[in-house]
C-alpha positions as CSV (number, residue, x, y, z in Angstrom):
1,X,-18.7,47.6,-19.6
2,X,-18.1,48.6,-23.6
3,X,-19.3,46.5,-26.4
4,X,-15.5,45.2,-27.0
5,X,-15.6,44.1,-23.1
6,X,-18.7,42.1,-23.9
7,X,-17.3,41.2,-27.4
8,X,-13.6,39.6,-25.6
9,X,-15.7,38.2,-22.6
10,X,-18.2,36.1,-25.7
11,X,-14.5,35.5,-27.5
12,X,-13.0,33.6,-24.4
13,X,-16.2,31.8,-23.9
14,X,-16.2,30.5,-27.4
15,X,-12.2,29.7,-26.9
16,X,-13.6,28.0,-23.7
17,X,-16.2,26.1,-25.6
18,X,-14.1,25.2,-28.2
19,X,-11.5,23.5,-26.1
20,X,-14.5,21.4,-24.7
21,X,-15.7,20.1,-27.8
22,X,-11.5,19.4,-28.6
23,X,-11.3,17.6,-25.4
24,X,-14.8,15.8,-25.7
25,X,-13.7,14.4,-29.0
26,X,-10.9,13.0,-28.1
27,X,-12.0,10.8,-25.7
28,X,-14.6,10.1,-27.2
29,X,-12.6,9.0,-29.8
30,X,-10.2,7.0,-27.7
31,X,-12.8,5.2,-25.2
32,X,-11.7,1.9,-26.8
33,X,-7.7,2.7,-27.1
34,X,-6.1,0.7,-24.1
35,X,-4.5,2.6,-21.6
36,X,-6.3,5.8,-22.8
37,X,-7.2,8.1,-20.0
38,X,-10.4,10.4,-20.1
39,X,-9.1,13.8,-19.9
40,X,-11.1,16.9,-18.9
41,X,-10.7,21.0,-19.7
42,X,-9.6,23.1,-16.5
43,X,-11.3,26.6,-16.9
44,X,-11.2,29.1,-13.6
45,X,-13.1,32.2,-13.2
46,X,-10.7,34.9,-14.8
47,X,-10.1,38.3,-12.7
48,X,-12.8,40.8,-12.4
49,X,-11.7,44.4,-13.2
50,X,-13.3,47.6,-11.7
51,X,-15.1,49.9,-13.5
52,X,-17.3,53.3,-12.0
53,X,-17.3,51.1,-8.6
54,X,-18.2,48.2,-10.0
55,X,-17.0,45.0,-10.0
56,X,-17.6,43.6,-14.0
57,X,-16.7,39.9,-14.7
58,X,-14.1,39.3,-17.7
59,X,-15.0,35.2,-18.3
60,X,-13.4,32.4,-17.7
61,X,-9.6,31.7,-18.3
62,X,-8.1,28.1,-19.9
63,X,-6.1,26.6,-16.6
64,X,-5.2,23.1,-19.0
65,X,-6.0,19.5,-19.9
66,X,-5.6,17.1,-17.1
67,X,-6.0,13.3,-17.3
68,X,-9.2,12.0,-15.1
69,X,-7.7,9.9,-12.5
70,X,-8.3,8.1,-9.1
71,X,-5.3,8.7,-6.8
72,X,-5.6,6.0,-4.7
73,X,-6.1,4.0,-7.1
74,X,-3.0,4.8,-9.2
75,X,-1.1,4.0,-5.9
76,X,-3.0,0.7,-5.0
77,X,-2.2,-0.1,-8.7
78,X,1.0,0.6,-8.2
79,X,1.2,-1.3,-4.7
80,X,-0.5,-4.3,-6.8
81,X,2.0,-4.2,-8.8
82,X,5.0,-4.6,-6.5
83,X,3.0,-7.3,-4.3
84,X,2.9,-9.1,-7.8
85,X,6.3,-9.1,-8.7
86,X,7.7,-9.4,-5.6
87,X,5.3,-12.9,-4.9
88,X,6.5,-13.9,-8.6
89,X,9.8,-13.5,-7.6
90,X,9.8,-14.8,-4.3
91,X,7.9,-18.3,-6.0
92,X,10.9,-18.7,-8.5
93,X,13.5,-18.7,-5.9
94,X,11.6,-21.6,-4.1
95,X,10.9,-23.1,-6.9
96,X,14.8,-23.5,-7.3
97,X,15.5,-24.1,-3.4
98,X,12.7,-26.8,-3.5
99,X,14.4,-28.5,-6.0
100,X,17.5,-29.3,-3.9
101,X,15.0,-30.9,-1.0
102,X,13.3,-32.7,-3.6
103,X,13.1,-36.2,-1.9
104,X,10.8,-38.3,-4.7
105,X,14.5,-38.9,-6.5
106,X,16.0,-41.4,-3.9
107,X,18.6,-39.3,-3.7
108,X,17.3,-36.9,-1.0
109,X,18.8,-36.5,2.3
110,X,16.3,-38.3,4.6
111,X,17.6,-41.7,2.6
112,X,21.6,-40.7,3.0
113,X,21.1,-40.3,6.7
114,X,18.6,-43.5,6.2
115,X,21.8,-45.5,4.8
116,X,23.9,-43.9,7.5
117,X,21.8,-45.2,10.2
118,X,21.3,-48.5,8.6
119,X,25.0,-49.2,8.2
120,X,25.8,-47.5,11.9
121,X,23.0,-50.3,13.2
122,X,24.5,-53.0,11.1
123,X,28.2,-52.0,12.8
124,X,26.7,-52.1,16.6
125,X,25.9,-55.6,15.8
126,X,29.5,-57.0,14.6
127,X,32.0,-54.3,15.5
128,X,35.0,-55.8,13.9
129,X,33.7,-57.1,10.8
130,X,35.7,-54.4,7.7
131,X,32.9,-54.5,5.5
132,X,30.5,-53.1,8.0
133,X,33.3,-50.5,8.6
134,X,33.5,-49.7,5.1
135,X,29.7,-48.9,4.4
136,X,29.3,-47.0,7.7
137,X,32.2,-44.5,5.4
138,X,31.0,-45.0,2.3
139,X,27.3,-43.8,4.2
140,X,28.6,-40.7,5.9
141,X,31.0,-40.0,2.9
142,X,27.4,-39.8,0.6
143,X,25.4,-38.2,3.3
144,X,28.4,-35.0,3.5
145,X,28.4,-35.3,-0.4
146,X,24.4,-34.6,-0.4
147,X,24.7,-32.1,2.1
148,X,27.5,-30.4,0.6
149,X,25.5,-30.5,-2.9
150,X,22.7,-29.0,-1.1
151,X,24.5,-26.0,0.9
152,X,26.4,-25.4,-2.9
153,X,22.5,-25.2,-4.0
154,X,21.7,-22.8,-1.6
155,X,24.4,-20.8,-1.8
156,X,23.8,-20.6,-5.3
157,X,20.4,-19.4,-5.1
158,X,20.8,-16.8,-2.3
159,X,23.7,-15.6,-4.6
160,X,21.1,-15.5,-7.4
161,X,18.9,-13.2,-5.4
162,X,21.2,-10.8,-4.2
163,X,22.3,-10.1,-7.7
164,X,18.9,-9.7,-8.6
């Protein structure tokens, strides 16, 4: 090995060195910049050449920067991620169907079918009498109205989420 063998293998070390101290200060530099990954310097063992039978080193080579990172982590990150979004989606759209059970109003179903019974009951005990007749329609026509409301609700929503 000549003294501009020795010379090129002290260049690329310096070159290697160099790089370091490049990608030291920078994150260094960065450690308080959100989102800023710490990166590191790829260096390999360059090819050896022959010379007189012998096998003489010719230092290292530059393979890159590369960011410092966790795989599995990226992907449970990412898997976090979709859970999230997907439970914040999945809350909204109850959040709108729970609105068309919403029974504190008095205008939920349970008190239509309530009314319905009521005037049915009220029927049973004077068959004839109009009036009775009349609310036991007036009754069913709310209760189909509330229903109808409701499905139209529904529908609504589950047309909501399929554009989505």
């Amino acid at each position: 090995m000549g003294l501009l063998d020795s010379i090129s293998v002290a260049r690329k070390g310096l070159g290697a060195a160099s790089a370091g101290i490049d990608v030291t200060s920078q994150n260094v530099a960065n450690v308080g910049t959100v989102g800023y990954s710490r990166r590191k310097l790829l260096q390999s063992t360059a090819d050896p050449m022959q010379r007189r039978g012998l096998w003489v080193g010719t230092g290292n080579r530059l393979d890159g920067v590369a960011r410092a990172s966790d795989r599995l982590l990226g992907a449970r990150l990412v898997a976090t991620a979709g859970d999230a979004a997907r439970a914040t989606e999945l809350h909204s759209t109850l959040v709108a169907a729970e609105g068309y059970l919403d029974e504190s109003g008095g205008t939920g179903l349970s008190d239509s079918v309530s009314a319905l019974w009521d005037s049915l009951s009220s029927l049973t005990s004077n068959p004839s009498d109009r009036a009775s007749r009349q609310a036991v329609v007036s009754s069913a026509k709310a209760l189909a109205s509330g229903v109808t409301r409701m499905a139209a609700g529904f529908e609504s929503t589950i047309a909501g989420i399929d554009e989505g």
